[in-house]
N, C-alpha and C positions, 0 to 999 in steps of 0.2 A: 552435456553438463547435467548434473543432478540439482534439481529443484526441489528443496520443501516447503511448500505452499499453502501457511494457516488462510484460511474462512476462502477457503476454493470453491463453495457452495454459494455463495452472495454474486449479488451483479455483475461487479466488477471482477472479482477471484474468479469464475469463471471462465472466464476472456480471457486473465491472463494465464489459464492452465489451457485451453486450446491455441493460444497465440504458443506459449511454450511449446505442446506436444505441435502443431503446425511447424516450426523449425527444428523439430528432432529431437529436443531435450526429455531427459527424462522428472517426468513429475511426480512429486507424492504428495497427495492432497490431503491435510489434516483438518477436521472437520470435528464438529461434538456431533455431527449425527452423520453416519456414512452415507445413509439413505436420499442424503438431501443434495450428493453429485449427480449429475441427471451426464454426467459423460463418459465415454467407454474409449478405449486406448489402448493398445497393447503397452507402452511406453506409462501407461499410468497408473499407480499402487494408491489407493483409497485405505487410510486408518482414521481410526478417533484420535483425537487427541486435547489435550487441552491447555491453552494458548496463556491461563496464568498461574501454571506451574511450572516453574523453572525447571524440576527436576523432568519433568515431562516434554517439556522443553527440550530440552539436553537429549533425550533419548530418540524424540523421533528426528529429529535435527542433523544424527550422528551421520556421518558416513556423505552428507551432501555438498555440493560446493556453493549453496546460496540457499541462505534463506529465504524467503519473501511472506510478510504479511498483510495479507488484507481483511483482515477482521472487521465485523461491525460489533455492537454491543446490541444485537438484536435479544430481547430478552433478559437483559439484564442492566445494572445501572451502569449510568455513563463511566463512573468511575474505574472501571471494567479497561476503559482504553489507555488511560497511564498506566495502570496497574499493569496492562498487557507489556506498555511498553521496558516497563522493568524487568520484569519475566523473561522477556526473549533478549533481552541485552546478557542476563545472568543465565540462561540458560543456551544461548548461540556460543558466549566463550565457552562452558562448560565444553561444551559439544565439540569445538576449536574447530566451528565453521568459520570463513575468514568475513564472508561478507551479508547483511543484513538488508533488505530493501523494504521500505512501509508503505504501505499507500494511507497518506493521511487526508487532512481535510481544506479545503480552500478558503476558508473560513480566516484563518489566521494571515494569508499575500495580504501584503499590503496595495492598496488603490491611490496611496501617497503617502507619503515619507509621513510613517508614525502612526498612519490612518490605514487600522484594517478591515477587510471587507466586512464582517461579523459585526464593525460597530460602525456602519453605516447605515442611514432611514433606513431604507429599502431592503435592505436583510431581513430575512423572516424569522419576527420570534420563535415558530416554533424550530427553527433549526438555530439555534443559541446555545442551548446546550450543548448541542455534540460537538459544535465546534472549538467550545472553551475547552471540552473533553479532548478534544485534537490537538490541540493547541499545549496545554499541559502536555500531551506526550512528546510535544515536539520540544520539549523545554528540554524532559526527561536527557534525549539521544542528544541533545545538545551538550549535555553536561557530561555526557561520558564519551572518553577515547580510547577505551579497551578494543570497541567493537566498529567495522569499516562498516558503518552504516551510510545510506540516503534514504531519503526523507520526499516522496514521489506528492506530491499536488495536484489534484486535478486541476482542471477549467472552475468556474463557477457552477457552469451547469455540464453537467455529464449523464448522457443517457444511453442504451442501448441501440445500436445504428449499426454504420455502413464503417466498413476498415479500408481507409481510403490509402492508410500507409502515409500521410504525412501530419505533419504538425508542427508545432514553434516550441520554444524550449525559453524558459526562464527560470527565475533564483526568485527571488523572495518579494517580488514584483507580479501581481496578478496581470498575467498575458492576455491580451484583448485585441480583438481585431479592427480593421476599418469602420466599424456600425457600432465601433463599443464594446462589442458584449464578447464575453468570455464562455466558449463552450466547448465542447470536444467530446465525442462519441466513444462510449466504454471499449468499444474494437480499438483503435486507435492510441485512448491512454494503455492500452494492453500491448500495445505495438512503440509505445514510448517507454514501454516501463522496462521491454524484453531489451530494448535496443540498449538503457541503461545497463542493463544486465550480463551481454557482452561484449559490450565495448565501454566501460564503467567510466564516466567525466566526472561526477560528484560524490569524494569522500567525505564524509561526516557533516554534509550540510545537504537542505532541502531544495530540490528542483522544481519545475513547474510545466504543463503540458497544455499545448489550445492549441485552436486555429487560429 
């Protein structure tokens, strides 16, 4: 399968460009700076590109069977992540890739009916904004049916670990284990996001990944 893969240089993008090239697919990693992929592949084709132009979009897009982004708005304002999310919607049909995968933010699961994480105490203000920022993108793909998108969620907390190859699987319901807490290791959502990827359970709505 051909993978094009925006913000492959960030934590998560990463993981999910060596989980991809570890099962044989081929990846093209679009990046604003080439310098900042730190992984080598024969299977892997490194370009610039850039994530809110549609027309740009459209071009490195062409010729793949899936999209996948994992962008941050490192460097730029939040508004950068709806913005994005318009962009690849208008520029993946362009391309007449069939399917879209995002890695958003967990920020928006809800913790109970109406109550989401983002506006609980215990959420840290300084990650408030990225989340509204996620959360507007997730409105975004909600409202369009042009494009087979999902809409991928981490844990609460995701960090860089061990790939242990399993995990739990929810919708719009923040997944939490026996102690409560919601987490899942960047190896892992990279191994939930590939498994979405082919053997596809969730058109045009948001999934969720933890232990």
């Amino acid at each position: 399968m051909k993978i094009a893969l925006f913000g492959a240089s960030g934590t998560i993008g990463q993981r999910i460009a060596q989980e991809a090239l570890r099962r044989g697919h081929q990846v093209t990693a679009i990046v604003r700076d080439p310098a900042g992929v730190q992984i080598s592949d024969p299977q892997l084709t490194v370009t610039q590109g850039n994530v809110l132009d549609p027309a740009n979009v459209a071009q490195v897009a062409a010729g793949h069977d899936v999209v996948v982004s994992a962008i941050s708005p490192r460097g730029q304002s939040l508004q950068a992540v709806p913005d994005a999310a318009h962009s690849l919607l208008d520029g993946v049909k362009r391309a007449g890739v069939k399917r879209l995968v995002i890695v958003g933010g967990a920020g928006s699961l809800e913790v109970a009916p109406g109550l989401r994480l983002a506006d609980t105490p215990d959420f840290p203000a300084a990650w408030k904004g990225i989340a509204q920022a996620h959360h507007e993108a997730l409105d975004v793909y909600r409202q369009n049916s042009d494009v087979d998108w999902a809409y991928a969620s981490p844990a609460a907390f995701i960090a860089p670990g061990e790939r242990t190859g399993t995990y739990r699987l929810g919708t719009d319901q923040l997944v939490t284990d026996e102690k409560g807490e919601s987490r899942i290791s960047a190896e892992d959502f990279a191994v939930a996001l590939l498994d979405e990827i082919e053997q596809p359970r969730f058109s045009r709505q948001r999934f969720t990944a933890a232990y």
